[in-house]
C-alpha positions, 0 to 999 in steps of 0.5 A: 919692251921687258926682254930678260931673255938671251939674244937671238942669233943675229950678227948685225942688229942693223942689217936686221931691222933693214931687212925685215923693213925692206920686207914690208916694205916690199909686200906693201908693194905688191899689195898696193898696186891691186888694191888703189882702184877700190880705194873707198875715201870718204865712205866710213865714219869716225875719221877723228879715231885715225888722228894720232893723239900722241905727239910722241908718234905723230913727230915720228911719222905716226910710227908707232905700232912697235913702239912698246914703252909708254902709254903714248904707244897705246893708241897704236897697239893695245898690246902696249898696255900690258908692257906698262911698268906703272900707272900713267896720264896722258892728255894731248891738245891739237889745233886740227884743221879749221879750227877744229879742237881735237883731244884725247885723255887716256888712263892705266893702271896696273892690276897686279900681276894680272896686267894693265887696264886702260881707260880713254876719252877722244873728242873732236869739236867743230865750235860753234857754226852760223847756220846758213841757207840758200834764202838767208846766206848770211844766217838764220840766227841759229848755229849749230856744232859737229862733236865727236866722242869715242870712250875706250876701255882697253886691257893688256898683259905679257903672255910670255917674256917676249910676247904681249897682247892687249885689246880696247872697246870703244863706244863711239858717237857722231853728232851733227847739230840734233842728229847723232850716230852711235857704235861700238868698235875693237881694237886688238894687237900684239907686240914680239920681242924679235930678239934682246936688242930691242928690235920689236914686231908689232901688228894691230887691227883697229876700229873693228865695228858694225855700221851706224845709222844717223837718227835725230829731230834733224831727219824728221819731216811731215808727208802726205801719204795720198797727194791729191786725195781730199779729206787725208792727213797730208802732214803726216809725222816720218823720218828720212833714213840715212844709210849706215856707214861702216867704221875706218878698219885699219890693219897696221904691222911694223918693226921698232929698233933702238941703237945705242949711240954711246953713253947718253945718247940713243937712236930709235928707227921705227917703220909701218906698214898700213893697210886701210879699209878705205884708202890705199895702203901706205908706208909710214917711217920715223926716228928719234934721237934721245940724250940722257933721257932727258931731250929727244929730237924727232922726224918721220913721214907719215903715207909713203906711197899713199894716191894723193896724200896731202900729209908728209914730213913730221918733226917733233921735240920732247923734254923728260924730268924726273920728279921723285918717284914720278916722271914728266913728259912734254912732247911737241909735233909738227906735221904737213898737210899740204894744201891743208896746211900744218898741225900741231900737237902737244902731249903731257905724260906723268907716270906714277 
């Protein structure tokens, strides 16, 4: 985060951070135990949006709401990109559960003095699935696929030298076989530079959006009006109604502090708060280590304190070079799912 601003008064940079985390940590606490008997899991759509698409964050535990350098940091915190210092690319490939393809692609640009505008497309795609019944168990022949698609056009800048705020609309699609579901959602954030250490407050509302209903030829059917009654239409053209089903609201409020280990080397701790609309809230918690700017080592644990989580332990590895006037970033992730097994993803970044 751009900071030109003197430090504020704070003896110990460390001690700093340690408490403000100590802090959330223990309000997620007192928040937690009231609110684990409403836990609504698995009532909302759109869980692709809560994938984590940068293998940056995701190596780091998913912490990544007060991370304020890079276009990785966007999906986390909008208010990211306004702290964008140049045009950047992103793609990430991830090998989800069964099989399931999961990408993403973001785009920013500089618009002058006026901030940064963003551009993002996040997709998840089944493959395609053998149809299946209680009468043909082995198939009818026909197959069929489950796709996902969220376009994000998004908006940030500096409000003051230590202040950023950034938003992001997204159009959202579910589509199972023939039948799809269309909304729109919001994302907002904001990220404050606590003092001229590097230590950074960042706090994000994701996925803000109204219900949707499935429609399509899947939910059509034909139906007598009148049963029993001769001389009626008893294949009469309807459709079943589904009900409509709300979007994974995510309230997200953290700290990020970089220390410097020497010359070459850098230590960046970054800690979560997580308050889901259906799940329990969580604590997520990461660390990466940077040599020259060049290679970074990453660890994390992502849902600290979330009922029966199956996620966990993350690692990752990232390598920088610089080509010219551009800079090239892969970033690797691991990450436990427990009985779900582990996943794996990769990010490419170019900024130009």
């Amino acid at each position: 985060m751009r900071t030109n601003h003197p430090p504020l008064h704070t003896s110990n940079p460390l001690l700093a951070a340690g408490g403000l985390a100590l802090g959330l940590a223990l309000g997620l606490a007192l928040t937690a135990a009231p609110a684990s008997a409403q836990s609504k899991v698995g009532t909302a759509i759109g869980q692709f949006l809560l994938i984590e698409p940068s293998a940056r964050a995701a190596g780091m535990g998913s912490a990544g709401v007060a991370l304020a350098d890079g276009i990785q940091a966007v999906y986390a915190n909008a208010a990211a990109i306004g702290e964008l210092e140049s045009a950047g690319f992103q793609l990430t490939h991830s090998e989800w559960f069964a099989e399931i393809d999961f990408d993403y692609v973001a785009l920013a640009v500089p618009v002058g003095s006026n901030g940064n505008l963003l551009a993002s497309v996040t997709g998840l795609s089944s493959g395609e699935i053998d149809v299946r019944t209680v009468d043909r168990p082995l198939g009818t022949g026909e197959r069929y696929s489950v796709r996902d698609l969220a376009i994000g056009l998004g908006y940030g800048r500096h409000i003051t030298d230590r202040f950023s705020a950034g938003l992001q609309v997204k159009y959202l699609q579910e589509t199972i076989w023939h039948s799809s579901l269309r909304t729109m959602t919001l994302d907002v954030g904001a990220l404050y530079a606590l003092n001229g250490d590097g230590l950074t407050l960042g706090a994000s509302l994701s996925n803000y959006g109204t219900k949707g209903r499935y429609r399509g030829r899947d939910l059509a059917i034909q139906y007598d009006n009148i049963p029993g009654q001769n001389g009626d239409n008893s294949a009469l053209p309807g459709e079943r109604l589904t009900d409509e089903f709300p979007v994974p609201v995510l309230f997200r409020v953290g700290l990020s502090y970089p220390h410097q280990l020497n010359d070459h080397s850098q230590v960046l701790l970054a800690v979560d708060a997580l308050h889901p609309s259906d799940n329990t809230e969580s604590l997520s918690l990461g660390a990466e280590w940077s040599w020259k700017r060049t290679l970074a080592l990453r660890a994390g644990f992502q849902d600290l304190a979330r009922e029966d989580t199956e996620t966990g332990l993350t690692m990752g590895a990232g390598l920088m070079a610089n080509m010219g006037a551009r800079r090239l970033h892969f970033d690797y992730a691991w990450a436990d799912h427990g009985r779900l097994q582990e996943t794996h993803r990769m990010t490419v970044v170019l900024d130009f």
